[in-house]
C-alpha positions as CSV (number, residue, x, y, z in Angstrom):
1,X,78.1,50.8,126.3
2,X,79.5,53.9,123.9
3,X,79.7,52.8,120.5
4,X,81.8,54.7,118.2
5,X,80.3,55.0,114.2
6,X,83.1,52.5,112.9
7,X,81.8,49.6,115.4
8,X,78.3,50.0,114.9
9,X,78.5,49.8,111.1
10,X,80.6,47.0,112.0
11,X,77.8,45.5,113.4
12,X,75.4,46.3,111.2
13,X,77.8,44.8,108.3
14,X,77.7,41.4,110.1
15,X,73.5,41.3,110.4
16,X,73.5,41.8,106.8
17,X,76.1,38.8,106.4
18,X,74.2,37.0,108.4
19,X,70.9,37.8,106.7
20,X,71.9,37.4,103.4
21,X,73.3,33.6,104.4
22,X,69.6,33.0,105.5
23,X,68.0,34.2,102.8
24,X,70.4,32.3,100.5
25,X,69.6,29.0,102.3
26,X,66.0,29.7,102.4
27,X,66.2,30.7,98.5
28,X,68.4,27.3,97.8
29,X,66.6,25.4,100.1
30,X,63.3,26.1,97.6
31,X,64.9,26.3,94.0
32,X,67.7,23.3,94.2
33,X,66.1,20.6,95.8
34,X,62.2,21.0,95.5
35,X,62.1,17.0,96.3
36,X,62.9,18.0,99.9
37,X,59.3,19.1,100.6
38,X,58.5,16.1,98.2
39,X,59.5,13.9,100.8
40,X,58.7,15.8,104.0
41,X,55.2,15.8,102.9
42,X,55.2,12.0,101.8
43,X,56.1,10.8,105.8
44,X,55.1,7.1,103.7
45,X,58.5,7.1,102.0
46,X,60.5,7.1,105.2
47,X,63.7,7.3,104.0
48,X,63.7,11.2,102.6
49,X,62.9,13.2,106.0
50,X,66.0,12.0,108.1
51,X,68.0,12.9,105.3
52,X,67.2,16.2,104.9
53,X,66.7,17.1,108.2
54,X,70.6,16.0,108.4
55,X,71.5,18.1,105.3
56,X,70.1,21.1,106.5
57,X,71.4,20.7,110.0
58,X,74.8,20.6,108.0
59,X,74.6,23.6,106.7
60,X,72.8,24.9,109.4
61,X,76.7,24.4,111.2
62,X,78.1,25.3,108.1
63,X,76.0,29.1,108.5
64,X,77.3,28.9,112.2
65,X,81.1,28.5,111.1
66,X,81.2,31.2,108.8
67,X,79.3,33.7,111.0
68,X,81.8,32.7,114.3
69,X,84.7,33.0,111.6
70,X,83.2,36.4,110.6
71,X,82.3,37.6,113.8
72,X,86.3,36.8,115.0
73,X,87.7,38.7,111.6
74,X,85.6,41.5,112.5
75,X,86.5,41.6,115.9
76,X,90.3,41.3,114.4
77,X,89.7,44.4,112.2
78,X,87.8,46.3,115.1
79,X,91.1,46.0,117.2
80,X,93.3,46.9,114.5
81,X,91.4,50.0,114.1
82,X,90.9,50.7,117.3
83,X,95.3,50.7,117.7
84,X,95.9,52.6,114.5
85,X,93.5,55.1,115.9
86,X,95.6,55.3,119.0
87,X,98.5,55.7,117.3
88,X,96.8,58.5,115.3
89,X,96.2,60.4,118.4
90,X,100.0,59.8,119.3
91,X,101.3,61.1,116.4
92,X,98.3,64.4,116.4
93,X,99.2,65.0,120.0
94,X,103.2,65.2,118.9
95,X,102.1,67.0,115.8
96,X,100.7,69.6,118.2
97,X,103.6,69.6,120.4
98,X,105.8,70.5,117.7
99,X,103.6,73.1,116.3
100,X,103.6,74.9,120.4
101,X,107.5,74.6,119.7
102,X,107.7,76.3,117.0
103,X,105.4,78.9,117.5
104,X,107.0,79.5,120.3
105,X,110.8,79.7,118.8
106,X,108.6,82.2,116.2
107,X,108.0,84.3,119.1
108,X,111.2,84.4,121.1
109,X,112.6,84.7,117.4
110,X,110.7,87.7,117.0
111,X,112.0,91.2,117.1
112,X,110.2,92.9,119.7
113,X,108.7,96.2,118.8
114,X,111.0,98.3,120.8
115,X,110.8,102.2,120.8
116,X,114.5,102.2,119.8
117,X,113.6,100.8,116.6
118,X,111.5,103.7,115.1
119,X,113.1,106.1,112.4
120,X,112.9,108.5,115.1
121,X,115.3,107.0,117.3
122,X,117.6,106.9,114.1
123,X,117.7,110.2,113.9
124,X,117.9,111.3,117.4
125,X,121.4,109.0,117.4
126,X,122.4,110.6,114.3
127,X,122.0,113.9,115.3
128,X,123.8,112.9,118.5
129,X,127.2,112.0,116.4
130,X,126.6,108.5,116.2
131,X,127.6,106.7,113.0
132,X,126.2,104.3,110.3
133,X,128.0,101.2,112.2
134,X,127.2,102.2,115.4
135,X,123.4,103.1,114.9
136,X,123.5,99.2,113.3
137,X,125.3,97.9,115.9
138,X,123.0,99.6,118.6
139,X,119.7,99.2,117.2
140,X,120.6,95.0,115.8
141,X,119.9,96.6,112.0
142,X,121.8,96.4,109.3
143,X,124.4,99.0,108.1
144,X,122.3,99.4,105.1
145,X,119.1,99.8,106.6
146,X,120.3,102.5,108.6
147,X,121.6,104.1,105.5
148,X,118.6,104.3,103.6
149,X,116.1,106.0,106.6
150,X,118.8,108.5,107.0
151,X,118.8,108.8,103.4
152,X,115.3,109.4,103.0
153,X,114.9,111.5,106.5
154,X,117.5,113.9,104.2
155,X,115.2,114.1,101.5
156,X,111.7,114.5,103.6
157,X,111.7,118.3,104.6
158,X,109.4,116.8,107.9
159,X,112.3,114.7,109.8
160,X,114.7,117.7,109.1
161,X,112.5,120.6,111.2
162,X,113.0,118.7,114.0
């Protein structure tokens, strides 16, 4: 049997539960009626022994009671846990699902580096009589982008030996 963390602390919170109800009855047992072992060791008396015997088998049911009754509220919370976690997964395993989409819309989205898109090819269209709108138009830039690398290819003595 695989036992996750959760359950076994589960487990080990209901052993303490149950220990500390023994050790309480022991302790009470001792300190609030000291005239039960009074009368247990007097068996002369007669009347003391069946009386105590019944008392502690009363709470002897009464320790039972609360540990089924704890025992079925942790099972209860055990199961609860156990379908948020599932529900958890759900929503991680649509959380990733979406973040695939939209990487993936990033991508197609994404202008592909293209050889047209270099200041080069700019200038080769320009040179070939091509105007600001049509360069834009061509290379999906913007009038104003096209402007400004012709503008600067002007003013860089490099671009203009060619």
């Amino acid at each position: 049997m695989n036992l996750t963390n959760f359950e076994i602390g589960l487990i080990l919170v209901e052993g303490s539960i149950l220990l500390s109800f023994l050790l309480t009855f022991l302790y009470l047992r001792k300190r609030v009626t000291p005239g039960w072992a009074r009368r247990v060791k007097n068996p002369g008396g007669g009347k003391g022994a069946p009386l105590d015997l019944a008392r502690f088998q009363e709470l002897l049911r009464e320790t039972e009671l609360l540990s089924r009754e704890l025992s079925k509220n942790l099972e209860e919370k055990k199961e609860i846990t156990r379908q948020l976690l599932e529900r958890l997964d759900m929503k991680m395993m649509h959380l990733e699902t979406l973040v695939r989409q939209v990487k993936e819309k990033e991508k197609a989205q994404a202008r592909p580096t293209r050889e047209e898109e270099n200041p080069g090819s700019i200038l080769e269209l320009s040179r070939a009589g091509c105007g600001v709108s049509d360069i834009a138009r061509r290379l999906g830039r913007s009038k104003e982008e096209i402007q400004l690398v012709l503008d600067v290819t002007r003013l860089t003595p490099e671009f203009n030996r060619g």
